[in-house]
C-alpha positions in Angstrom: -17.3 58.2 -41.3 -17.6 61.6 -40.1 -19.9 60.7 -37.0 -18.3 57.2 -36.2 -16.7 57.3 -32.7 -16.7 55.5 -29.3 -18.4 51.9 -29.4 -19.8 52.6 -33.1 -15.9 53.0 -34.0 -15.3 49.1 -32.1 -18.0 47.8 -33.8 -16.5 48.4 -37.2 -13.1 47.4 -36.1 -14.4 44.4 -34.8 -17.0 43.6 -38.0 -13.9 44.7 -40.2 -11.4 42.0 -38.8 -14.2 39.7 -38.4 -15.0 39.7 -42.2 -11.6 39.7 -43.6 -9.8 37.5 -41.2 -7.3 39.6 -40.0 -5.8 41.0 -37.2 -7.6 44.0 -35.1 -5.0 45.7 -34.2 -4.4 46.2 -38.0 -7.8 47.9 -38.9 -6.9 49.9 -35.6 -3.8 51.1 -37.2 -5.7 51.4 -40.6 -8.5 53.8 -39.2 -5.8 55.7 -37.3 -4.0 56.1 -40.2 -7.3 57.8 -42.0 -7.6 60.0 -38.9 -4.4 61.1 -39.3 -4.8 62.0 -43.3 -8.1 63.3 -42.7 -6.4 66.0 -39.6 -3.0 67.0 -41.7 -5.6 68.0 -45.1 -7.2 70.3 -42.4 -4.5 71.5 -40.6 -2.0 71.9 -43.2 0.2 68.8 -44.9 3.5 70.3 -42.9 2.3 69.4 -39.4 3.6 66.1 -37.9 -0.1 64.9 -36.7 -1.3 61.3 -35.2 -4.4 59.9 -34.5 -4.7 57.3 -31.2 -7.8 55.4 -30.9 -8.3 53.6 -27.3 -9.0 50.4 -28.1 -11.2 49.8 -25.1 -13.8 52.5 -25.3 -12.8 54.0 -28.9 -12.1 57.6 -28.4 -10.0 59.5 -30.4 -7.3 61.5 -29.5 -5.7 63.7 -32.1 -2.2 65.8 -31.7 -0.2 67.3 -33.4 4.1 66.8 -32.3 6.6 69.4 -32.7 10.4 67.9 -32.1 12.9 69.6 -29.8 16.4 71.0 -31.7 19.0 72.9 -30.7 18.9 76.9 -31.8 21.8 77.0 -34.2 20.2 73.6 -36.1 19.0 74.5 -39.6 15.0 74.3 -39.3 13.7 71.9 -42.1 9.9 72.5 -41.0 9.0 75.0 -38.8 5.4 73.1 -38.3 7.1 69.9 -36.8 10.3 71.6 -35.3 11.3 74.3 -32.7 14.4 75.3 -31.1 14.6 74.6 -27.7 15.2 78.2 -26.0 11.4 79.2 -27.8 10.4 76.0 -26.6 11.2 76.7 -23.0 9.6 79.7 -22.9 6.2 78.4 -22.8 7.0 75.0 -21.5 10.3 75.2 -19.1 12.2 72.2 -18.7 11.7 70.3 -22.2 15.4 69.4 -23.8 16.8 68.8 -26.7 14.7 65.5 -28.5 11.8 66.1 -26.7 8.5 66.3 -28.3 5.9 69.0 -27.4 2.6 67.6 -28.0 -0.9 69.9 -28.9 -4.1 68.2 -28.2 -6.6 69.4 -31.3 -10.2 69.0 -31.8 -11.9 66.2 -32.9 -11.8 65.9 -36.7 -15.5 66.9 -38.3 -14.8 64.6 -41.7 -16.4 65.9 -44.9 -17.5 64.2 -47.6 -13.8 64.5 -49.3 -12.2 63.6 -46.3 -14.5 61.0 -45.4 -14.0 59.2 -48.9 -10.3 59.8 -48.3 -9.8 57.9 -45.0 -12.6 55.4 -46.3 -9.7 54.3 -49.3 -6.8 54.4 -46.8 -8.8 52.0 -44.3 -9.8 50.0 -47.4 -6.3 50.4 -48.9 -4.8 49.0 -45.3 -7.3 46.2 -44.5 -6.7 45.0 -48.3 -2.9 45.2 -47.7 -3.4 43.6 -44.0 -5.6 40.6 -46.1 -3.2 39.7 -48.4 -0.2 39.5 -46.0 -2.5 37.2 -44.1 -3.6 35.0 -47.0 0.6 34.8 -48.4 1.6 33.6 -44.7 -1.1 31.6 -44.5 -0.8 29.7 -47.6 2.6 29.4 -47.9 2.9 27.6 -45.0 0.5 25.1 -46.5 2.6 24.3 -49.9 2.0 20.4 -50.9 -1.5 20.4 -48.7 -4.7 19.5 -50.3 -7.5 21.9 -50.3 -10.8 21.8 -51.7 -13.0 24.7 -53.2 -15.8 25.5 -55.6 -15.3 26.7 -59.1 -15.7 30.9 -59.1 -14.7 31.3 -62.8 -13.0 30.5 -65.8 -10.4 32.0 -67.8 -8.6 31.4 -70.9 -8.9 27.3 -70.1 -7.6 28.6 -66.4 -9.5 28.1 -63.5 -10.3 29.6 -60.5 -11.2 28.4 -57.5 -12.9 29.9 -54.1 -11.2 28.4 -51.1 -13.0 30.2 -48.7 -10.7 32.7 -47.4 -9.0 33.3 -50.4 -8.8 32.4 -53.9 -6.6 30.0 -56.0 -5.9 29.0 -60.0 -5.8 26.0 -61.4 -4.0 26.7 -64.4 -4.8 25.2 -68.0 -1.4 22.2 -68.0 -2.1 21.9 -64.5 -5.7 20.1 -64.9 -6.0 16.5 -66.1 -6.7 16.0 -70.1 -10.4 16.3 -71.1 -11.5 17.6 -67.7 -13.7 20.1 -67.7 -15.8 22.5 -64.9 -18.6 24.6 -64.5 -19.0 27.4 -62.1 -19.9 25.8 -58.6 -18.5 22.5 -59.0 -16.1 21.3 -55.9 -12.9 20.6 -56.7 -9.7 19.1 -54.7 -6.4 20.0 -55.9 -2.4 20.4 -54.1 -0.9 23.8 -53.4 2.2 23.9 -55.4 3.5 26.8 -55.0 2.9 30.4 -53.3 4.0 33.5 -54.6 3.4 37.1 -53.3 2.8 39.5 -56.0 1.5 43.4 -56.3 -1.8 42.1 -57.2 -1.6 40.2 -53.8 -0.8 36.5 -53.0 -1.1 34.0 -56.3 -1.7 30.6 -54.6 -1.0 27.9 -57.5 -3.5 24.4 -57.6 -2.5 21.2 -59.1 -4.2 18.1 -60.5 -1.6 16.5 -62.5 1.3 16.0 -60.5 2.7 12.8 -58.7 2.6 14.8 -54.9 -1.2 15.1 -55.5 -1.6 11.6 -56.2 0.4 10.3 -53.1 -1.7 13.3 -51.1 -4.7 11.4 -52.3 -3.6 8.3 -51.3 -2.5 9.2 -47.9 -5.8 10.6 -47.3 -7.6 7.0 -48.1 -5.1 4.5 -46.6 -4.8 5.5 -42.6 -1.5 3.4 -42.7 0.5 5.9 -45.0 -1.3 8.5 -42.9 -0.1 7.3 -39.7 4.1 6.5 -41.7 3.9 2.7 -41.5 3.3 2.7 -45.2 5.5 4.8 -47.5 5.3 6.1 -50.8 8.9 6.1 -51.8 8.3 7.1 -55.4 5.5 7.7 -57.8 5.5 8.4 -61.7 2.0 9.7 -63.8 1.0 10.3 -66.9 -2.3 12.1 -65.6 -5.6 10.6 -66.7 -4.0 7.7 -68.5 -1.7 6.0 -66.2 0.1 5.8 -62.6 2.9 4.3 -60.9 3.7 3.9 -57.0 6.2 2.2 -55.5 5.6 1.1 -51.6 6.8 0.2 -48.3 5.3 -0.9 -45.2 7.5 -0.6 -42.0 5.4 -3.2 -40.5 6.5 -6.7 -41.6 2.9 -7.8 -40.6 1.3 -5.4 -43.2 1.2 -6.0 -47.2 1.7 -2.5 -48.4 -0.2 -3.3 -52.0 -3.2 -5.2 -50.3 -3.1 -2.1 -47.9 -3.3 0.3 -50.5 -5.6 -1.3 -52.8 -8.0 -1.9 -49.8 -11.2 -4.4 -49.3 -12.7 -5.2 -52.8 -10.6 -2.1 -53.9 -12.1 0.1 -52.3 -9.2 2.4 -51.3 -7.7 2.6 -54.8 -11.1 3.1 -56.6 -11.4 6.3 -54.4 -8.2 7.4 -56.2 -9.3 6.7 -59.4 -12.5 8.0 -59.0 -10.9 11.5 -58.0 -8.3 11.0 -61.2 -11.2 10.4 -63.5 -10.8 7.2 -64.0 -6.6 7.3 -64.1 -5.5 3.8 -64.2 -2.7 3.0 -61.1 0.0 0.3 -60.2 0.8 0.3 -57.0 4.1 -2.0 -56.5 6.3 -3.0 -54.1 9.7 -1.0 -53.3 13.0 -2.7 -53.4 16.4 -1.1 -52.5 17.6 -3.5 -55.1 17.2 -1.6 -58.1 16.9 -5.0 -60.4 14.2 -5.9 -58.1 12.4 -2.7 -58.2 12.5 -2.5 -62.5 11.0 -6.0 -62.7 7.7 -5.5 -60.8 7.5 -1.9 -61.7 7.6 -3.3 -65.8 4.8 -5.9 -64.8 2.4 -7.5 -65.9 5.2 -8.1 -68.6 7.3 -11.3 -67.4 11.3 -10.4 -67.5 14.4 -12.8 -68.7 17.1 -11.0 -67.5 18.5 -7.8 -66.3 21.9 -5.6 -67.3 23.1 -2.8 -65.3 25.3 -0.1 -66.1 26.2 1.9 -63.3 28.0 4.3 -65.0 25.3 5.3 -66.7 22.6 4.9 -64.8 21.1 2.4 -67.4 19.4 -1.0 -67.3 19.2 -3.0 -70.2 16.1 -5.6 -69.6 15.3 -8.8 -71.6 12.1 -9.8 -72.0 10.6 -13.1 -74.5 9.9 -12.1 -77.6 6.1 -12.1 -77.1 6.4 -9.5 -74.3 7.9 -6.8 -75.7 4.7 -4.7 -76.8 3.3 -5.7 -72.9 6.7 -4.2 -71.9 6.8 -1.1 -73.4 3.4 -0.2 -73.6 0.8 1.8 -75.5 3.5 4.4 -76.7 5.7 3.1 -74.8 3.7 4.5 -71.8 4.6 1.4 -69.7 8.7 1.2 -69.8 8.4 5.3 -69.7 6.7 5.5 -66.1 9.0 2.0 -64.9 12.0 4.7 -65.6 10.4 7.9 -64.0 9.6 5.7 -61.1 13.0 3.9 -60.9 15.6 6.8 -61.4 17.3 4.6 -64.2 16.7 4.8 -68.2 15.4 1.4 -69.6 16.3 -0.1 -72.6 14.1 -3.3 -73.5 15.6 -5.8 -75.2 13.8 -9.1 -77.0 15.7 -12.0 -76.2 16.9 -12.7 -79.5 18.2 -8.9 -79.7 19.8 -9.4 -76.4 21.9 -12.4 -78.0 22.5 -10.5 -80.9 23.8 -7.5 -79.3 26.0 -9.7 -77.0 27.7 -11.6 -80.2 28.2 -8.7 -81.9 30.1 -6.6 -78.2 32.1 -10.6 -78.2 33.0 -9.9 -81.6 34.2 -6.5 -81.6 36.1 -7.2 -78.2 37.8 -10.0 -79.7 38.8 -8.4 -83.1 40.1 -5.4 -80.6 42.6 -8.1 -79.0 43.5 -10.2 -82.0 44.4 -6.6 -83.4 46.4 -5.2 -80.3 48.3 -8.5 -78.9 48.7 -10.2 -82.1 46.9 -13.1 -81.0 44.7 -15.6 -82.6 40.4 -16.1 -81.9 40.9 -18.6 -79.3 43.0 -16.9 -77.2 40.8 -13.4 -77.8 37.9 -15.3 -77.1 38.6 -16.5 -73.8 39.5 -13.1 -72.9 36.5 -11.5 -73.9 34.3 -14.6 -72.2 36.6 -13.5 -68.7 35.3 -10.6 -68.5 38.4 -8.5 -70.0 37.2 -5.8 -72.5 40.0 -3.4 -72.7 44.0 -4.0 -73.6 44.8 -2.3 -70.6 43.0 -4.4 -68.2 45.1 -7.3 -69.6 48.2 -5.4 -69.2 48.0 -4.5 -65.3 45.6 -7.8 -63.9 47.8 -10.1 -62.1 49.7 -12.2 -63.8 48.1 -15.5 -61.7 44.6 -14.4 -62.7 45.2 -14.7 -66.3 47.2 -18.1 -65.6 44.5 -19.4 -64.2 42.5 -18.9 -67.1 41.2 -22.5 -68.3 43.6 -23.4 -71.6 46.1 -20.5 -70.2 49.3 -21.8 -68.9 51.9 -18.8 -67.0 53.9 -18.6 -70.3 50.9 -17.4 -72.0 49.6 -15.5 -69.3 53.3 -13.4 -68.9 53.6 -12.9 -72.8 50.3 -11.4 -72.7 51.3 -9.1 -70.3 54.0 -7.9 -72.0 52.4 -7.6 -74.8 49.1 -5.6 -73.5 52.2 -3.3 -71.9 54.5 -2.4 -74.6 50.8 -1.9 -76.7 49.9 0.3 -74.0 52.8 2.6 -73.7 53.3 2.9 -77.2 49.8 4.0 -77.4 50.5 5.9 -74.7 53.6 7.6 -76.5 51.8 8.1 -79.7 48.9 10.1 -77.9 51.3 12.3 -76.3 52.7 13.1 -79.4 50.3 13.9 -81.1 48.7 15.9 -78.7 52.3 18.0 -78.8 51.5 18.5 -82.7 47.9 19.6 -81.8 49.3 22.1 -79.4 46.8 21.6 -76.6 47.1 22.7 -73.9 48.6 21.8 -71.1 45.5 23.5 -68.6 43.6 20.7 -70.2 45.7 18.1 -68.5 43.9 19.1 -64.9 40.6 18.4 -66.0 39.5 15.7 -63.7 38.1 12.5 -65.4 39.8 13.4 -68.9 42.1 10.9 -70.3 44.8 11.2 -73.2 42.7 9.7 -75.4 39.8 12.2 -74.7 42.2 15.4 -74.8 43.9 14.3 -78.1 39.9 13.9 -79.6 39.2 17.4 -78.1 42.1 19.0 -80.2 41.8 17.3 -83.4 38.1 18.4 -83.1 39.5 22.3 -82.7 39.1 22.2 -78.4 42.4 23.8 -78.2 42.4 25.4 -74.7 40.0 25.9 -71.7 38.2 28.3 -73.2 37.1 26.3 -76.2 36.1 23.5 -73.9 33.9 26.3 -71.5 32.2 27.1 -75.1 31.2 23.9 -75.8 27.4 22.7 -74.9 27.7 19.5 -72.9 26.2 17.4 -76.0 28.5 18.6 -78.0 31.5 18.0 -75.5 29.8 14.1 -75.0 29.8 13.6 -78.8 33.5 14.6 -79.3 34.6 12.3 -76.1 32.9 9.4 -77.2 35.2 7.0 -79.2 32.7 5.3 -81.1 31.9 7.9 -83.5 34.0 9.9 -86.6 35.8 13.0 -85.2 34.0 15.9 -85.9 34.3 19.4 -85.6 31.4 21.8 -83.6 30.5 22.6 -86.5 30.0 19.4 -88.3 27.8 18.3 -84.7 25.4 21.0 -85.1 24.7 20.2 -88.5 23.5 16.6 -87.2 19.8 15.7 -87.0 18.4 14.4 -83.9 18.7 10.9 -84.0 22.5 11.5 -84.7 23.2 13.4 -82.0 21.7 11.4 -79.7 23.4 8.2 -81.0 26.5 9.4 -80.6 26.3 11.2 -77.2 24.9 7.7 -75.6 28.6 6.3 -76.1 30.4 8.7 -74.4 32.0 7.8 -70.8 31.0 11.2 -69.6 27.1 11.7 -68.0 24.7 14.6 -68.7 25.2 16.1 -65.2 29.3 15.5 -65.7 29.5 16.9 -68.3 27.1 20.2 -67.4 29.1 20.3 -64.1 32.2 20.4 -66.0 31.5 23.2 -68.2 29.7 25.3 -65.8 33.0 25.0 -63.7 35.1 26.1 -66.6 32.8 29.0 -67.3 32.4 30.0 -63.4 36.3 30.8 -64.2 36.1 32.9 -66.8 33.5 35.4 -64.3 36.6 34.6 -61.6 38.4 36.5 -63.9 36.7 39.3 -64.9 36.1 40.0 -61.4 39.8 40.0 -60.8 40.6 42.1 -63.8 38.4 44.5 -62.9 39.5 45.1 -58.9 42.8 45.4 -61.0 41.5 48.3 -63.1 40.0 49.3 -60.0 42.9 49.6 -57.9 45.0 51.0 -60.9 42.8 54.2 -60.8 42.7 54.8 -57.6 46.5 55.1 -57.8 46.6 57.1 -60.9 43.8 59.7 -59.3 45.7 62.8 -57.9 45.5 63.5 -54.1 42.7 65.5 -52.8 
């Protein structure tokens, strides 16, 4: 280092970008950085020197810079500032912020200095290298790379990529798949992050993007967007779902993805080892779209509950294991792919649960309008299942209910009404003897019903509803299930819990948005209190 200058000082600048990858005006302003360590140890720490390498014929030009102030300013270093009357005296003219610049000797390096700007230009290119490889390969997040095996660690693995290196981490890599040092392997980028030990670029084998990477790499119409993958679902090395489109009406998107003699698919399952894949077609209907996604099983009949998000799907009695699945693997991936939670059903359950909802539904209305099992029967078998849908439907829609003349159909009305606000009357009182609050009452999607539950279970105001976890606030709303206190739902096993939270009118997400709302509130608050307190000092503090 101490005798490279001129075209031996390009040649390393150029070898040292070529090598790393990297910009050469960065080991330019790495090796003027050295220069400019090595020239303050020998000049003294206090003096503002630089180092300026031409970057056409490699000479070095070192200087030190003294700044320009006025006379009365208070001198902080005397090595890197003068007043400007001393100043003038040797140079006339300069002003205040000019810089007076002293060409010095070239820099004879010694063996500490050497190995000191050797670590800085190591130090810089390193720094330079990794800024490169983050902008690099973040950019790149959900692309496929391949790369050889460099090591393993702790069931971690690491892979070479060439210009940088990546891991494969242990949950990341399909079940029983192993690899030995050298072995190519293709994985997804996943995820980028910059760190102080440099860039961390993170592989995957097991997700679903890495399996619709795959097949967009072997079928040149998902490549070029006439074939879509508008949803996929793995259990990785066992099983795969895909569900496709083509935007060509000419073009199967299954025979398209399976390819001649299978060839296309096989490719895919080759690179899974061995993962087993059902590629099926996409249907905005989502009845549609659960069928062929639960094949080969053969379907009776479909329920859905929008509300919920749920279809209930019959199936003959000898296809419920095809259905469901080796551990229930089949039904599981059908509802990843879909977006909805299925619930198979055997025809004769199916039946059975339907008698038993008729049932119930009809006991509910012989109960509330004093009626007998005929006429709560044809209600139920119209479609009605609560009192208050009889006691606002029009009067002519329940008249022309066959056996239903408009006598009947008015005295139900009337009925269903006076039931209804004297229900309506008895919640409100009781809610009065609770003392909940009236806050409560601006919840949006809480009825009477639900608020008077929340205060017998001891959800008094809005605080004791933002303390509740969102299972806990699903349990208590849902009327199917005993009242019970917080306390009494924690002590409930599992199976319990989740029985009785699968009742309730209110969602997962509902409920977590509710909550969180509440509780964004209570930091509303403190907030405010506090600029209070704030403001309350700032008064009480005496004038300065």
């Amino acid at each position: 280092m101490a005798h490279i200058f001129g075209g031996e000082l390009l040649q390393v600048a150029d070898a040292a970008a070529r090598d790393k990858g990297i910009d050469r005006e960065e080991v330019f302003q790495a090796m003027e950085e050295a220069i400019q360590r090595a020239g303050r140890s020998k000049y003294g720490l206090e003096h503002d020197i630089r180092a300026e390498i031409d970057r056409r014929t490699g000479e070095v030009t070192l200087a030190r810079y003294r700044t320009i102030v006025e006379d009365d300013a208070e001198i902080e270093n005397e090595s890197a500032e003068l007043p400007v009357t001393a100043a003038q005296r040797f140079k006339p003219g300069v002003v205040v912020g000019d810089e007076i610049v002293d060409d010095l000797p070239p820099v004879d390096f010694g063996r500490v200095s050497a190995q000191t700007a050797k670590q800085v230009i190591v130090q810089k290119v390193r720094e330079a290298e990794r800024s490169r490889q983050y902008a690099e390969f973040s950019g790149r997040i959900g692309e496929v790379v391949n790369g050889a095996v460099k090591r393993l660690e702790f069931g971690n693995v690491i892979i070479d990529l060439g210009r940088a290196e990546a891991i494969i981490r242990r949950d990341e890599l399909l079940p029983r798949e192993h690899f030995r040092r050298n072995d190519r392997v293709r994985a997804q980028i996943y995820d980028v992050r910059e760190e102080t030990r440099g860039p961390q670029i993170f592989l995957s084998r097991t997700r679903p993007e890495f399996l619709v990477s795959l097949f967009a790499q072997e079928v040149p119409e998902i490549y070029d967007g006439i074939i879509e993958i508008k949803a996929a679902a793995r259990d990785p090395g066992s099983r795969a779902k895909i569900g496709v489109i083509s935007h060509d009406a000419s073009i199967d998107p299954v025979g398209a993805c399976v390819g001649m003699r299978g060839s296309r698919v096989q490719a895919v399952v080759a690179e899974l080892q061995g993962e087993r894949i059902d590629i099926i077609p996409w249907s905005e209907d989502p009845a549609v779209f659960v069928v062929n996604a639960l094949a080969p099983a053969e379907v009776s009949k479909i329920v859905i509950d929008e509300d919920d998000g749920r279809i209930d799907v019959v199936v003959p009695d000898d296809q419920l294991s095809l259905a469901i699945g080796r551990r229930g693997q089949n039904v599981r991936l059908a509802s990843q792919l879909s977006g909805w939670s299925i619930d198979i059903l055997t025809e004769q359950e199916e039946s059975e649960r339907r008698q038993e909802e008729s049932k119930v539904r009809s006991q509910a209305f012989i109960d509330t309008l004093d009626v007998d099992e005929v006429i709560a029967h044809l209600l139920v078998a119209e479609g009605f299942s609560t009192v208050e849908e009889v006691a606002y439907v029009d009067a002519a829609e329940l008249g022309s209910i066959e056996g239903f003349d408009d006598d009947i159909a008015e005295e139900l009305k009337r009925r269903a009404f006076d039931y209804v606000t004297a229900e309506q009357a008895r919640l409100e009182a009781r809610r009065a003897e609770l003392g909940v609050s009236e806050d409560i009452d601006r919840i949006e999607g809480l009825t009477l019903a639900q608020i008077v539950r929340l205060g017998e279970c001891g959800v008094l105001k809005l605080d004791d509803l933002a303390d509740l976890a969102s299972d806990e606030f699903r349990y208590i709303t849902n009327p199917a299930v005993p009242v019970a206190t917080v306390d009494d739902i924690a002590e409930l096993d599992a199976e319990a819990l989740a029985a009785g939270i699968a009742g309730s009118d209110f969602s997962a997400e509902e409920a977590d948005g509710l909550i969180m709302a509440l509780r964004a509130e209570w930091y509303e608050d403190e907030e405010t209190a506090e600029g209070g307190e704030a403001a309350e000092e700032a008064a009480d503090a005496p004038a300065q």
